[in-house]
PDB file with one MODEL, atoms N, CA, C and O in Angstrom:
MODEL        1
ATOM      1  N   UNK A   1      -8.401  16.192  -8.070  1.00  0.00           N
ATOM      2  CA  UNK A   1      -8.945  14.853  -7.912  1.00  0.00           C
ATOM      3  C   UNK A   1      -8.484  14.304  -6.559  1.00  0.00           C
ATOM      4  O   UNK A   1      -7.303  14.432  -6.236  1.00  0.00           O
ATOM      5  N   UNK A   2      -9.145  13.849  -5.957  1.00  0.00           N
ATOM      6  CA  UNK A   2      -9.079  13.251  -4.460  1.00  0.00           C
ATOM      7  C   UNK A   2      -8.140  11.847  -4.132  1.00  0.00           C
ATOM      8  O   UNK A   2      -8.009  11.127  -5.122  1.00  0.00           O
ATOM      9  N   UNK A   3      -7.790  11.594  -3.479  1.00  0.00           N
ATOM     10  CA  UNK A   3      -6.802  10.420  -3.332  1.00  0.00           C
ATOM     11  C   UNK A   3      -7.585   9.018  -2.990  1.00  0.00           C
ATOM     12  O   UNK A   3      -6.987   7.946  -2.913  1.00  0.00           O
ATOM     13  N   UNK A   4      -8.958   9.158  -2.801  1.00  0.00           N
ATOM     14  CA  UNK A   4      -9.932   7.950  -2.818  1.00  0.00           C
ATOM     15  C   UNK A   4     -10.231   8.166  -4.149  1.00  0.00           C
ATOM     16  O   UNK A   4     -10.191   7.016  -4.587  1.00  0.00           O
ATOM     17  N   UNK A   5     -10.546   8.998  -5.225  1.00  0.00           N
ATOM     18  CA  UNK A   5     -10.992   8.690  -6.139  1.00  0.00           C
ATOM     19  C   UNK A   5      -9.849   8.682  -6.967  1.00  0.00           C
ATOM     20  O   UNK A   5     -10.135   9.069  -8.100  1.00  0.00           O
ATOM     21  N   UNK A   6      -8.731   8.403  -6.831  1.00  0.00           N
ATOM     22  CA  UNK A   6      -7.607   7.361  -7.508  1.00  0.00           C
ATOM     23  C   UNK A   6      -7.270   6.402  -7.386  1.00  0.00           C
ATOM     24  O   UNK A   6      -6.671   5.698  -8.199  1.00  0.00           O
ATOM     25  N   UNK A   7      -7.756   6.052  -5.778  1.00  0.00           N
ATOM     26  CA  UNK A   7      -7.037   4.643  -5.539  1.00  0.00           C
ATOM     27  C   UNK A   7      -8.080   3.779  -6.264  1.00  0.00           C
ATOM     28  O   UNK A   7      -7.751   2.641  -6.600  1.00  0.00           O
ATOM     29  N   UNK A   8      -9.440   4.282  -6.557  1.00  0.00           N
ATOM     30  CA  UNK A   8     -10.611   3.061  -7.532  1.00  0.00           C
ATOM     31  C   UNK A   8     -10.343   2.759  -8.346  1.00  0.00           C
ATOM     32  O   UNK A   8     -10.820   1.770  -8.903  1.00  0.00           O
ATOM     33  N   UNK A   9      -9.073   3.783  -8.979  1.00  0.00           N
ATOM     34  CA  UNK A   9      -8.809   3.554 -10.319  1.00  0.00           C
ATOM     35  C   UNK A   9      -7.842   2.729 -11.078  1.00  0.00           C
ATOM     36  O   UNK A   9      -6.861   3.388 -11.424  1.00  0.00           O
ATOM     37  N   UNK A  10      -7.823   1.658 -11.392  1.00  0.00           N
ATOM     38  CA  UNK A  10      -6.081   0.609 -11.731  1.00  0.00           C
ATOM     39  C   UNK A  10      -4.908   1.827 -12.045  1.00  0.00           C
ATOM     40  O   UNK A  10      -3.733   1.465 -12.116  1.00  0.00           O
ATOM     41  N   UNK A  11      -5.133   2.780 -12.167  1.00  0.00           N
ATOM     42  CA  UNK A  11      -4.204   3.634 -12.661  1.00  0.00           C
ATOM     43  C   UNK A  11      -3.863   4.350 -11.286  1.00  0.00           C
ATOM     44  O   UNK A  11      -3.388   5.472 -11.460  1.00  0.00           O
ATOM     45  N   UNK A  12      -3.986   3.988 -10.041  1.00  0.00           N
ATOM     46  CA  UNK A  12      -3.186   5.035  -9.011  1.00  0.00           C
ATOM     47  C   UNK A  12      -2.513   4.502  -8.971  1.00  0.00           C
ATOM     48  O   UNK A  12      -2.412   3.319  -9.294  1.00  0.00           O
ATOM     49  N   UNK A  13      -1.187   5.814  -8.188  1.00  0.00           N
ATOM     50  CA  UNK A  13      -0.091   5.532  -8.263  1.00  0.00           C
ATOM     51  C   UNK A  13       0.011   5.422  -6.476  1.00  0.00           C
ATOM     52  O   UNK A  13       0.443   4.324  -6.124  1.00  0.00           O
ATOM     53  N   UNK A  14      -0.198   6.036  -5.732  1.00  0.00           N
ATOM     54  CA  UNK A  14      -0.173   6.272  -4.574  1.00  0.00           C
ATOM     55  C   UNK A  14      -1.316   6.074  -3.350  1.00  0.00           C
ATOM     56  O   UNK A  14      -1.994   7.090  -3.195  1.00  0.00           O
ATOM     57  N   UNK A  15      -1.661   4.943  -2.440  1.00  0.00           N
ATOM     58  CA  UNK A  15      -2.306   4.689  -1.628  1.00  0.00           C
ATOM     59  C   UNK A  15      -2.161   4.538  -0.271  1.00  0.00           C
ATOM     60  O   UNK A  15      -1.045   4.025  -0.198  1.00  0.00           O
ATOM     61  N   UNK A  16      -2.510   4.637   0.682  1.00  0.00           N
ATOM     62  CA  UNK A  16      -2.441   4.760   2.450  1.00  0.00           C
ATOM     63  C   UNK A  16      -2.867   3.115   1.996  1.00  0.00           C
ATOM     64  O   UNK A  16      -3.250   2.520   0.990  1.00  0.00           O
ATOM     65  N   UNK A  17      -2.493   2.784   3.590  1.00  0.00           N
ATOM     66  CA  UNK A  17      -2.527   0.956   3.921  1.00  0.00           C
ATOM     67  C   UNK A  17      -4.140   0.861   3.931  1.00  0.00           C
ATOM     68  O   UNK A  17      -4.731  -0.024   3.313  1.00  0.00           O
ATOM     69  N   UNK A  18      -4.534   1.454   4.384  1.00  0.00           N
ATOM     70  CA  UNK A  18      -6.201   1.402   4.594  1.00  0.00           C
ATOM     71  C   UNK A  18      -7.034   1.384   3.082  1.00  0.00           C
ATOM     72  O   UNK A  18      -8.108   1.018   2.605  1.00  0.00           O
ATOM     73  N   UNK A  19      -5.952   1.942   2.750  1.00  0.00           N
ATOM     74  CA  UNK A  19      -6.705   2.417   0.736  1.00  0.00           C
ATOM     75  C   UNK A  19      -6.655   1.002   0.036  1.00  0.00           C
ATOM     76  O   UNK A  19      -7.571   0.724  -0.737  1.00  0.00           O
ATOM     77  N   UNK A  20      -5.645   0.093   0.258  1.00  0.00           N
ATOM     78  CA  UNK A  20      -4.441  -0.742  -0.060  1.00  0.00           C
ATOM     79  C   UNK A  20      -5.527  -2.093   0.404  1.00  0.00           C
ATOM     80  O   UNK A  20      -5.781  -2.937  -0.456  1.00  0.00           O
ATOM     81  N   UNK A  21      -6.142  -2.222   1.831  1.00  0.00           N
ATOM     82  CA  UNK A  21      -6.244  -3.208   1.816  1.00  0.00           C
ATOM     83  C   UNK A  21      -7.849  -3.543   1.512  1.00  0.00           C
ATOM     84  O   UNK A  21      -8.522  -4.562   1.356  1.00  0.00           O
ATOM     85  N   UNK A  22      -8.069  -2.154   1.518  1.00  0.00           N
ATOM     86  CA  UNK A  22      -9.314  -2.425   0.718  1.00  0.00           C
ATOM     87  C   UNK A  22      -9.742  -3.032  -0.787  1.00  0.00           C
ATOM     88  O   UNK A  22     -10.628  -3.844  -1.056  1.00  0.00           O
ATOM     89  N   UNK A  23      -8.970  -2.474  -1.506  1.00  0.00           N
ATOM     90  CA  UNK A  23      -8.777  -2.584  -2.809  1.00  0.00           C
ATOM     91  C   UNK A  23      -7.899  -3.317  -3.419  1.00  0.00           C
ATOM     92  O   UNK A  23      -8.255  -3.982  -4.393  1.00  0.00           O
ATOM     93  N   UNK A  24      -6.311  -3.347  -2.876  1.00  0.00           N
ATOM     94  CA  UNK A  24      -5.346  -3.973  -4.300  1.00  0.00           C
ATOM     95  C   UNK A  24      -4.812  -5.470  -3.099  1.00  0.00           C
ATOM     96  O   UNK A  24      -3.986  -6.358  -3.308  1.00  0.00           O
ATOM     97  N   UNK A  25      -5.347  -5.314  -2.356  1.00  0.00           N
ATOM     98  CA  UNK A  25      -4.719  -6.260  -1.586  1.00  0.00           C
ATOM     99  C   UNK A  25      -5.382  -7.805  -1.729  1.00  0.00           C
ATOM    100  O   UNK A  25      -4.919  -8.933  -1.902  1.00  0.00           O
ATOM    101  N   UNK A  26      -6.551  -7.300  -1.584  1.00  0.00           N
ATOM    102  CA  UNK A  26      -7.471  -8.701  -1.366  1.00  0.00           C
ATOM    103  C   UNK A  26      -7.629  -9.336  -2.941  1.00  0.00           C
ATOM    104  O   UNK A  26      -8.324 -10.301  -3.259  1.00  0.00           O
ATOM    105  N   UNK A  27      -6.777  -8.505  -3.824  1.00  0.00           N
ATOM    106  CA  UNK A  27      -6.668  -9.191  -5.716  1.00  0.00           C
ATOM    107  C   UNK A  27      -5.947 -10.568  -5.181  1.00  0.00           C
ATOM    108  O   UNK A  27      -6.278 -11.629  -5.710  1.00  0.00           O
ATOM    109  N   UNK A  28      -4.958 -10.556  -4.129  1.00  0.00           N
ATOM    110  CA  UNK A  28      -3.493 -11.367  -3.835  1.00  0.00           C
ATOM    111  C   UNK A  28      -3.881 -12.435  -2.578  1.00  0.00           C
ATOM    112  O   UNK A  28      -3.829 -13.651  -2.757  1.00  0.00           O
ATOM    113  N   UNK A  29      -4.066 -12.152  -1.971  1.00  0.00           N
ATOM    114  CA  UNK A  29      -4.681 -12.741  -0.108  1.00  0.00           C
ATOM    115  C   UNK A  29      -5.953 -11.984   0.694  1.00  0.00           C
ATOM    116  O   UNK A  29      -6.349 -10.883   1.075  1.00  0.00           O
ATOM    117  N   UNK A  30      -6.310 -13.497   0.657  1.00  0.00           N
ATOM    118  CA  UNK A  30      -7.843 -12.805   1.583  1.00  0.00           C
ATOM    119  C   UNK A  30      -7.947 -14.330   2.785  1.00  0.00           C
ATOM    120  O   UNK A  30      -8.243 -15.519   2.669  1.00  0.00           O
ATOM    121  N   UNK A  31      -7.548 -13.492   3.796  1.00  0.00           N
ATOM    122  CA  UNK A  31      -8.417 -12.501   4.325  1.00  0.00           C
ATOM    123  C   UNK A  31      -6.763 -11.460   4.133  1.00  0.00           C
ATOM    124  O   UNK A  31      -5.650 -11.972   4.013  1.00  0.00           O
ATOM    125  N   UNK A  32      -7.058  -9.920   4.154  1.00  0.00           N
ATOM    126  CA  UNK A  32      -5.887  -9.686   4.425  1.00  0.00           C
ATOM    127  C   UNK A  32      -4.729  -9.295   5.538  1.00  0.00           C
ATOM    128  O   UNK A  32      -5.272  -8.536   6.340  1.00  0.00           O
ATOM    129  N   UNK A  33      -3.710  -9.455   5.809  1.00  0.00           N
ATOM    130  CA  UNK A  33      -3.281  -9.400   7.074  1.00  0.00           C
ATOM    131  C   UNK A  33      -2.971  -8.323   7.510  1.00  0.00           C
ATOM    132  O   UNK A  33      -2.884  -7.348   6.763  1.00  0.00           O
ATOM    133  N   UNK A  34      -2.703  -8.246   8.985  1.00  0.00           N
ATOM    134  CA  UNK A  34      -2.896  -7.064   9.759  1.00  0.00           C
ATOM    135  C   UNK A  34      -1.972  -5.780   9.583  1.00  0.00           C
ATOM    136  O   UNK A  34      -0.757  -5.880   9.414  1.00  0.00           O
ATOM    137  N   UNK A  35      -2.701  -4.468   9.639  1.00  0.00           N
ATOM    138  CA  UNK A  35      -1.977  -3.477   9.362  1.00  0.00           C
ATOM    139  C   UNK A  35      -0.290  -3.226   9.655  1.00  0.00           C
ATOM    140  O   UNK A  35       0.488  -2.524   9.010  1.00  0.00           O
ATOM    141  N   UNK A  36      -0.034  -4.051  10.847  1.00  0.00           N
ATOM    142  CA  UNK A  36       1.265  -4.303  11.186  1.00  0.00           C
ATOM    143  C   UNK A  36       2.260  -5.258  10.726  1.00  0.00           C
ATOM    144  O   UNK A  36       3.485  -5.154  10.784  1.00  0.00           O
ATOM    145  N   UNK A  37       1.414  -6.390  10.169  1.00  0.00           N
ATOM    146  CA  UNK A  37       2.475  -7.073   9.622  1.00  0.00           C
ATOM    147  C   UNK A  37       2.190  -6.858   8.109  1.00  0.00           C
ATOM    148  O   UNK A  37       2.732  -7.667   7.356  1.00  0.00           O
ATOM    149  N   UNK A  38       1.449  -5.925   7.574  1.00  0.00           N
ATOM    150  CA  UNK A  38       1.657  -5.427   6.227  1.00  0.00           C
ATOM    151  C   UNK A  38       2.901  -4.376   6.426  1.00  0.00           C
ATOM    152  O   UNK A  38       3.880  -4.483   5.688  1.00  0.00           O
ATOM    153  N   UNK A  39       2.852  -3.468   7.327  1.00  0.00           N
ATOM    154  CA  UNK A  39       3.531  -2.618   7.550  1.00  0.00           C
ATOM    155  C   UNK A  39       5.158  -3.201   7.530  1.00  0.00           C
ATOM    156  O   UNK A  39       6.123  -2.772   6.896  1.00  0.00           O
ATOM    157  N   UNK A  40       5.058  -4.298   8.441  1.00  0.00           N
ATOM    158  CA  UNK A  40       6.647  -4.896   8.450  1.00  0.00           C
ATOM    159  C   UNK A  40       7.118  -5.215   7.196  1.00  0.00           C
ATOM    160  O   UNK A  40       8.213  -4.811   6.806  1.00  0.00           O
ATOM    161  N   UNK A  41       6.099  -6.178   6.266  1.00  0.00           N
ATOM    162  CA  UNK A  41       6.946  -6.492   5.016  1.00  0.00           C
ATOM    163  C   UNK A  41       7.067  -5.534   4.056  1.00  0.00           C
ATOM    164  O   UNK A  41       8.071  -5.704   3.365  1.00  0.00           O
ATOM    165  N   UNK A  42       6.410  -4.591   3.764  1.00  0.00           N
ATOM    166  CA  UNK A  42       6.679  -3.062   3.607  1.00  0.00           C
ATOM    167  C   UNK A  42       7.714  -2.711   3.315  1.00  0.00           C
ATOM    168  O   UNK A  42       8.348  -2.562   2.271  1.00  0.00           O
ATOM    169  N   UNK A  43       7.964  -2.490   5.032  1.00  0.00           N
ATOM    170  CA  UNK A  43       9.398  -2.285   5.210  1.00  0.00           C
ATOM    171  C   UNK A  43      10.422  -3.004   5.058  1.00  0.00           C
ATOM    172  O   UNK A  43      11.541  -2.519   5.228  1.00  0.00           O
ATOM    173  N   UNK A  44      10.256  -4.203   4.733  1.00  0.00           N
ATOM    174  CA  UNK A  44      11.386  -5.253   4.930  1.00  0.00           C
ATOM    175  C   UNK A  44      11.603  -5.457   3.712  1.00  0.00           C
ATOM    176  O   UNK A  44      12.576  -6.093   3.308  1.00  0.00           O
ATOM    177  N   UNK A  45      10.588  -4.863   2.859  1.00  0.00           N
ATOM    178  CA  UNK A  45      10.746  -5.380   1.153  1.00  0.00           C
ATOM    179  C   UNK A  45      10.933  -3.718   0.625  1.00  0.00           C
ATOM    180  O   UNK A  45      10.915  -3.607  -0.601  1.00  0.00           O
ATOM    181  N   UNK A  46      11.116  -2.366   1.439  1.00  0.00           N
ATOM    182  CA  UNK A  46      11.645  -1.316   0.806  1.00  0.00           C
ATOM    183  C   UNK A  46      10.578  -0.731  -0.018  1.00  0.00           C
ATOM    184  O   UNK A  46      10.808   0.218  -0.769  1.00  0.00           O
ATOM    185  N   UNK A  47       9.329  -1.311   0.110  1.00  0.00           N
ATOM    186  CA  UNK A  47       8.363  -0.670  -0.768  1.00  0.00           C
ATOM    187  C   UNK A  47       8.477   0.714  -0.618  1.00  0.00           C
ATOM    188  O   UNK A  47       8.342   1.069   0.553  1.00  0.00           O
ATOM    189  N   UNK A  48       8.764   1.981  -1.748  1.00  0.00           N
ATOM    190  CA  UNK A  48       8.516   3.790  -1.273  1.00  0.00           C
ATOM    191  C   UNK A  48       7.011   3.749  -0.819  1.00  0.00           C
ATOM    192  O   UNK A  48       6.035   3.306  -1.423  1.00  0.00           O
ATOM    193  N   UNK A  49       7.119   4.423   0.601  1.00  0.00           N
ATOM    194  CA  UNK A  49       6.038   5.055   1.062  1.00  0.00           C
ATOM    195  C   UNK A  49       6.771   6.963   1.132  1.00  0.00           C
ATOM    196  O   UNK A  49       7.864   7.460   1.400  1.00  0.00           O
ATOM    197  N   UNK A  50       5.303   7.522   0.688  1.00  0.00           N
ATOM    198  CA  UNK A  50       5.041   9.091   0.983  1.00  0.00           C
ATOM    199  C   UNK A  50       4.575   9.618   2.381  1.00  0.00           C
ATOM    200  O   UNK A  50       3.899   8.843   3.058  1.00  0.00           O
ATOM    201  N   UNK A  51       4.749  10.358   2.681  1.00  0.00           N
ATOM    202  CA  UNK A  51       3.999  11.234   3.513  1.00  0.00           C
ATOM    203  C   UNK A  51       3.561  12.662   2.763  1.00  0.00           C
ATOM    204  O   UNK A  51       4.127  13.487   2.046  1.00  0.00           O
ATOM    205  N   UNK A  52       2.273  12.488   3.320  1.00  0.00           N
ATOM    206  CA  UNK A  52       1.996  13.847   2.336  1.00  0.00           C
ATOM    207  C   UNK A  52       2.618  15.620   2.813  1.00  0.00           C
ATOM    208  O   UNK A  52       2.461  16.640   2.142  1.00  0.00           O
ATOM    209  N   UNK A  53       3.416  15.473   4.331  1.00  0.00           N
ATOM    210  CA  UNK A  53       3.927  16.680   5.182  1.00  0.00           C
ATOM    211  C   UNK A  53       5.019  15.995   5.351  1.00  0.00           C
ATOM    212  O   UNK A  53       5.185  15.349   6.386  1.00  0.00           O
ATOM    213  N   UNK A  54       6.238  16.034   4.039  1.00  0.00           N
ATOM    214  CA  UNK A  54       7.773  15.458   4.513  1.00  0.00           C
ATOM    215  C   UNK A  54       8.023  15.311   6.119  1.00  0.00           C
ATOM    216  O   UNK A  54       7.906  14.445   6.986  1.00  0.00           O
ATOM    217  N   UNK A  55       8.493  16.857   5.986  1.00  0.00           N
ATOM    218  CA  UNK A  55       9.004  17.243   7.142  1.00  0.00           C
ATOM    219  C   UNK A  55       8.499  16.969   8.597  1.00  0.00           C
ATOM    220  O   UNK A  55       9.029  17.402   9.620  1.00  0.00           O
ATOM    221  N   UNK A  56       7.424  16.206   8.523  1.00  0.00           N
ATOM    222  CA  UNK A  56       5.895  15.991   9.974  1.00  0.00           C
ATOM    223  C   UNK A  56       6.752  14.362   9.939  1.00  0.00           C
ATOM    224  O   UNK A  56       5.975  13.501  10.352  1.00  0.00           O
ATOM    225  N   UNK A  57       8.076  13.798   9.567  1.00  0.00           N
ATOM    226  CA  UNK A  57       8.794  12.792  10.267  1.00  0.00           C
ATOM    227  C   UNK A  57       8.061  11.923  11.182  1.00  0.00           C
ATOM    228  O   UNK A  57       7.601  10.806  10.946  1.00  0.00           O
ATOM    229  N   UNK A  58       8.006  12.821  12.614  1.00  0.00           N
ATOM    230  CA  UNK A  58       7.668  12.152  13.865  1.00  0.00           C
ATOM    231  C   UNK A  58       6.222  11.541  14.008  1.00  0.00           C
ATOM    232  O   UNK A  58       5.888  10.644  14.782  1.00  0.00           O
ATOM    233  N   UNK A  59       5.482  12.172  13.156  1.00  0.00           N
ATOM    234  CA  UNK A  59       4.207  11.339  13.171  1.00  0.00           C
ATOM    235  C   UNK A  59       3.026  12.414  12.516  1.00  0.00           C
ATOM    236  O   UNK A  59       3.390  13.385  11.853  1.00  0.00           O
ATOM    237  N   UNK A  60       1.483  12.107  12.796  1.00  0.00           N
ATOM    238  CA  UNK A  60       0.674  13.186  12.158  1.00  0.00           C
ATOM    239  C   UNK A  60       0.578  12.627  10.319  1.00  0.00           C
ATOM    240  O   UNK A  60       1.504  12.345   9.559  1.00  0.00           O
ATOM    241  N   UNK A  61      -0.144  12.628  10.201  1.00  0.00           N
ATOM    242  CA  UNK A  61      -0.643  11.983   8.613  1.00  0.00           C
ATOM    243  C   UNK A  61      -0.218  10.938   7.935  1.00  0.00           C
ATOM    244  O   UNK A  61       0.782  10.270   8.197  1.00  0.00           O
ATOM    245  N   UNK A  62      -1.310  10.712   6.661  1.00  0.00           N
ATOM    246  CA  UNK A  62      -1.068   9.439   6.696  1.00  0.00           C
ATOM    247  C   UNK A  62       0.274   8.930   5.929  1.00  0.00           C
ATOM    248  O   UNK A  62       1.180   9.740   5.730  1.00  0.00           O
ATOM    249  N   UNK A  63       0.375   7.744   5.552  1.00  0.00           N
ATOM    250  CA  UNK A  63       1.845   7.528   4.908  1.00  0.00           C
ATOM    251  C   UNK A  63       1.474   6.604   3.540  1.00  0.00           C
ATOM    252  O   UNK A  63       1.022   5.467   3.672  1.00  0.00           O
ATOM    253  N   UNK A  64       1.704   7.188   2.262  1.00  0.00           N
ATOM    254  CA  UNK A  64       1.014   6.780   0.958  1.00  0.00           C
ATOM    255  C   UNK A  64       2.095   5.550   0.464  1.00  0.00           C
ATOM    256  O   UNK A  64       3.253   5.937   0.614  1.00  0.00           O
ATOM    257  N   UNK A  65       2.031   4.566   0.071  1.00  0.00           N
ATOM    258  CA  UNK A  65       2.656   3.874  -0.270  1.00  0.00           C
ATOM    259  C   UNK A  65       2.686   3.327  -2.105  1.00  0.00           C
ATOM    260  O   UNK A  65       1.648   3.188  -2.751  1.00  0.00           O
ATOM    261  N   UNK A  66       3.737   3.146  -2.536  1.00  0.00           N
ATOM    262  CA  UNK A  66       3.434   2.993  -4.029  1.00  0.00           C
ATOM    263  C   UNK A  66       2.312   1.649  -4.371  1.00  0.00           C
ATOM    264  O   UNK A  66       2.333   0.495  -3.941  1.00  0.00           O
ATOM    265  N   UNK A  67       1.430   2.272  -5.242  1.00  0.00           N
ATOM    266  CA  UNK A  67       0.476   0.842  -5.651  1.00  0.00           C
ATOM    267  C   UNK A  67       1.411  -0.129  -6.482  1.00  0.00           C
ATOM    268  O   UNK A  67       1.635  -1.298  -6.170  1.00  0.00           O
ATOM    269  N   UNK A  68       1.717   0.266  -7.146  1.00  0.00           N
ATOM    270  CA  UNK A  68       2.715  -0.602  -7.767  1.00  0.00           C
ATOM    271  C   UNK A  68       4.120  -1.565  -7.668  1.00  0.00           C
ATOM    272  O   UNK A  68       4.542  -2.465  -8.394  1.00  0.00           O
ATOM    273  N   UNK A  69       4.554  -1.040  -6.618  1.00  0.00           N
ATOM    274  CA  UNK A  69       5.611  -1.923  -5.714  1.00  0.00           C
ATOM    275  C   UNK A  69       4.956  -2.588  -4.670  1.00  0.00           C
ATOM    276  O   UNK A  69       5.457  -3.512  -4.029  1.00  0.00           O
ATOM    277  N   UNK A  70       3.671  -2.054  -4.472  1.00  0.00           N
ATOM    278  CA  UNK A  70       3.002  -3.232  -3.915  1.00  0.00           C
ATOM    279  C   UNK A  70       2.330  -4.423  -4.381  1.00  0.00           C
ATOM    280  O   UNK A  70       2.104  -5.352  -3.605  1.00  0.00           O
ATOM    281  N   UNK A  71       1.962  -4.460  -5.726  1.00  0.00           N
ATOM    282  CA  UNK A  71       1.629  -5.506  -6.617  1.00  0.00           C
ATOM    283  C   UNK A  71       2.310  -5.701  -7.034  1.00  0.00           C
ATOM    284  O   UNK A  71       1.855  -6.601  -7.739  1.00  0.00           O
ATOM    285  N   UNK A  72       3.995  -5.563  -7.475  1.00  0.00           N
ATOM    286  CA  UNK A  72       4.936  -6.235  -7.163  1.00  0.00           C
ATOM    287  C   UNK A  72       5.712  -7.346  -6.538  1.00  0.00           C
ATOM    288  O   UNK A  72       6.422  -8.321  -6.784  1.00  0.00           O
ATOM    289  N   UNK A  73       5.053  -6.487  -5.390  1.00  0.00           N
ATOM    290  CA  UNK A  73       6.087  -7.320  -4.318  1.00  0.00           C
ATOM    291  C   UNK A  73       4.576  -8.427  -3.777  1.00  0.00           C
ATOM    292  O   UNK A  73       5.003  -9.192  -2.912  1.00  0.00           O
ATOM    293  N   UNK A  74       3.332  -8.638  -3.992  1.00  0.00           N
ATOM    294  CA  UNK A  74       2.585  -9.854  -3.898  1.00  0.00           C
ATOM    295  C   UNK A  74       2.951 -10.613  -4.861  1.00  0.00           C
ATOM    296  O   UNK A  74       3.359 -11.737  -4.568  1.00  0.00           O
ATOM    297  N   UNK A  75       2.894 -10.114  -6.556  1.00  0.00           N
ATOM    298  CA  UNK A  75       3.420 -11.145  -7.749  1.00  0.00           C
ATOM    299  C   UNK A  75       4.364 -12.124  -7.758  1.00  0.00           C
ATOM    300  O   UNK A  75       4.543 -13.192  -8.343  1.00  0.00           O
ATOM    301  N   UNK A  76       5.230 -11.080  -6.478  1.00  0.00           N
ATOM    302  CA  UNK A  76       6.374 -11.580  -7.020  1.00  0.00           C
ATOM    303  C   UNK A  76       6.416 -12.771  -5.578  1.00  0.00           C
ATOM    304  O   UNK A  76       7.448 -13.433  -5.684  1.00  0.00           O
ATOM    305  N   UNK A  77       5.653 -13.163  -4.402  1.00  0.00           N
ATOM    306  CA  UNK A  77       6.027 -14.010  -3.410  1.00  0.00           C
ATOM    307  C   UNK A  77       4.606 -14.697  -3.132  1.00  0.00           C
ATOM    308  O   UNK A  77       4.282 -15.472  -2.232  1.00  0.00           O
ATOM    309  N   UNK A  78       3.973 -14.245  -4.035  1.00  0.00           N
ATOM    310  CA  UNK A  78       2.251 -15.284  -3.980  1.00  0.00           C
ATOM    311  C   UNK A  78       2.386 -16.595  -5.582  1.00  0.00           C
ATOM    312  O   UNK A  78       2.635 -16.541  -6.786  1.00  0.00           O
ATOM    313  N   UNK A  79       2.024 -17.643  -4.519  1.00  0.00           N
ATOM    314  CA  UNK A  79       1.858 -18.459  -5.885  1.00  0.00           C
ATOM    315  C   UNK A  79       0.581 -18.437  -6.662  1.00  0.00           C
ATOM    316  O   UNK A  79      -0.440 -18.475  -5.976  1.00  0.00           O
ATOM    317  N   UNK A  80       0.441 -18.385  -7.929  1.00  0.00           N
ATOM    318  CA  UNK A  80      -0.732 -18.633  -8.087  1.00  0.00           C
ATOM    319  C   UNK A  80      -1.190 -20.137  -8.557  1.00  0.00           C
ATOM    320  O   UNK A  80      -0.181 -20.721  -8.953  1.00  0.00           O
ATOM    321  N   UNK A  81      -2.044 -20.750  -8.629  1.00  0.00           N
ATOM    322  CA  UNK A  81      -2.568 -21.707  -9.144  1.00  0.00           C
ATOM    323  C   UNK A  81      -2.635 -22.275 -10.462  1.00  0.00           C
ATOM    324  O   UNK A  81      -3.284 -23.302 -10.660  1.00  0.00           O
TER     325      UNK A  81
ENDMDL
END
């Protein structure tokens, strides 16, 4: 099964930022914000991201991030109404 045809599904576990802001992002904030400052709070909030080639460190593919610590971490700093 393909990694686009999981991320359609409420049940993936694992998505690239591009997968992310297509789909689970814009549930939380729209418009959504830029690949870089998604990237910073990311990082600043420890979300696990994958790479699908560990060892490819320095760069070269994409970097999968958990769906679920990412709807997390909106729940948990978006107000809702």
């Amino acid at each position: 099964m393909a990694m686009k045809e999981l991320t359609s599904s409420p049940t993936a576990r694992l998505a690239t930022l591009g997968e992310l802001i297509e789909t689970t992002i814009p549930a939380f904030i729209s418009p959504p914000p830029t690949r870089e400052t998604l990237g910073a709070w990311f990082d600043a909030a420890r979300i696990p991201r994958f790479k699908s080639n560990p060892p490819a460190r320095g760069g070269g593919g994409p970097v999968f991030y958990s769906v679920a610590a990412v709807e997390k971490f909106f729940r948990s700093r978006i107000l809702t109404s």
